[in-house]
C-alpha positions as CSV (number, residue, x, y, z in Angstrom):
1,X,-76.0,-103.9,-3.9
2,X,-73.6,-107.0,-3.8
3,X,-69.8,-107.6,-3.0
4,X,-67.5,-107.2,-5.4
5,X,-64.6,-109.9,-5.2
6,X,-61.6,-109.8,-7.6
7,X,-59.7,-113.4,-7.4
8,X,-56.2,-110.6,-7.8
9,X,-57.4,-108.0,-5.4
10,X,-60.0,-109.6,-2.5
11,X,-62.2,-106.9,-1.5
12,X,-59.8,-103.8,-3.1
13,X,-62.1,-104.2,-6.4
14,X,-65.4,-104.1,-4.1
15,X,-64.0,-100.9,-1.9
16,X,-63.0,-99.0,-5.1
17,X,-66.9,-99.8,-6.4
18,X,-68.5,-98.2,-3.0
19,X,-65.8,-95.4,-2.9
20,X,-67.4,-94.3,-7.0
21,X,-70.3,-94.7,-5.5
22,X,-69.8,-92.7,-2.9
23,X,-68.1,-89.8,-5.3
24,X,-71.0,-89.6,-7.0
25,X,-73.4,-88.8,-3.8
26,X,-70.6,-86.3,-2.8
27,X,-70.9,-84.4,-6.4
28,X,-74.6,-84.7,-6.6
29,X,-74.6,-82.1,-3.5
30,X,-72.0,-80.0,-5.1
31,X,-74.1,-76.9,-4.4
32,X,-74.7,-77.7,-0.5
33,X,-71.0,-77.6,-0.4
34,X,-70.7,-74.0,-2.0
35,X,-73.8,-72.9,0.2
36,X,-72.9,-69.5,1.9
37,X,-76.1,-69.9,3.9
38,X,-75.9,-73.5,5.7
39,X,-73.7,-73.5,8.6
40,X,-69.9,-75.9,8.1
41,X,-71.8,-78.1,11.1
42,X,-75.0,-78.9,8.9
43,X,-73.1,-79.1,5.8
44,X,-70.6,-82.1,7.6
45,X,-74.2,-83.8,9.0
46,X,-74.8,-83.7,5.3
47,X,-71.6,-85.6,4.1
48,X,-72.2,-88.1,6.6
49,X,-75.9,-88.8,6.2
50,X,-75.6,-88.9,2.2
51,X,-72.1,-89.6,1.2
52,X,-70.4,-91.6,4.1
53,X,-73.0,-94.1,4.6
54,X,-72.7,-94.7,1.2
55,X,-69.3,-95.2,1.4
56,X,-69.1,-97.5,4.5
57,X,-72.2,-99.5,3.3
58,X,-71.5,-103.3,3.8
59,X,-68.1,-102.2,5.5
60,X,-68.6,-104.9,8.1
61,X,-68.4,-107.6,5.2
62,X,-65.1,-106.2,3.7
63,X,-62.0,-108.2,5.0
64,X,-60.1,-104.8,6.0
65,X,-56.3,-104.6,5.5
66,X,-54.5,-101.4,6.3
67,X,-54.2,-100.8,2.7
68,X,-58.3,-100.7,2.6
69,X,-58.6,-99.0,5.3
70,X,-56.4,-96.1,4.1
71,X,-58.0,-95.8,1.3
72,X,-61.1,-95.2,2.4
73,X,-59.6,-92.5,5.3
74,X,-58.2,-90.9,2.3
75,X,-61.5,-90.4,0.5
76,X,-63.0,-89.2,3.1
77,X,-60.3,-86.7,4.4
78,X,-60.0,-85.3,0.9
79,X,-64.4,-85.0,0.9
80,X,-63.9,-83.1,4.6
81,X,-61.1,-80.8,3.4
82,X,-63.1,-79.5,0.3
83,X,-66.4,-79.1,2.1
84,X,-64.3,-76.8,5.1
85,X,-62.4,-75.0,2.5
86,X,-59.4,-76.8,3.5
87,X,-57.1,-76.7,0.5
């Protein structure tokens, strides 16, 4: 699980690998998220142990710009607003 770093885009290249890779944790679960029977509060303990650590993994090694940053905030707002049926 290394850095990515693009000589055009620093770390951008590296925080778009980790944000796949944390799309892909978040649509493995696609049924949790459609679960009638788990509670809003276990599903978002969900997100966070199994897609969001995923996401932020090696975070403290990424320079972090605004850009980066928002990015990421993005991600995981649109991840939060599916799971609460927030459309």
């Amino acid at each position: 699980m290394g850095s990515i770093i693009d000589e055009h885009s620093g770390f951008n290249a590296d925080v778009n690998a980790w944000i796949g890779k944390a799309r892909a944790a978040y649509l493995q679960l696609k049924n949790i998220w459609k679960s009638k029977q788990l509670s809003t509060n276990t599903k978002v303990r969900i997100f966070n142990t199994n897609v969001k650590i995923v996401l932020l993994y090696a975070a403290e090694t990424w320079r972090t710009t605004k850009a980066i940053t928002q990015k990421i905030q993005v991600f995981n707002n649109s991840c939060l607003r599916k799971i609460l049926q927030i459309h």
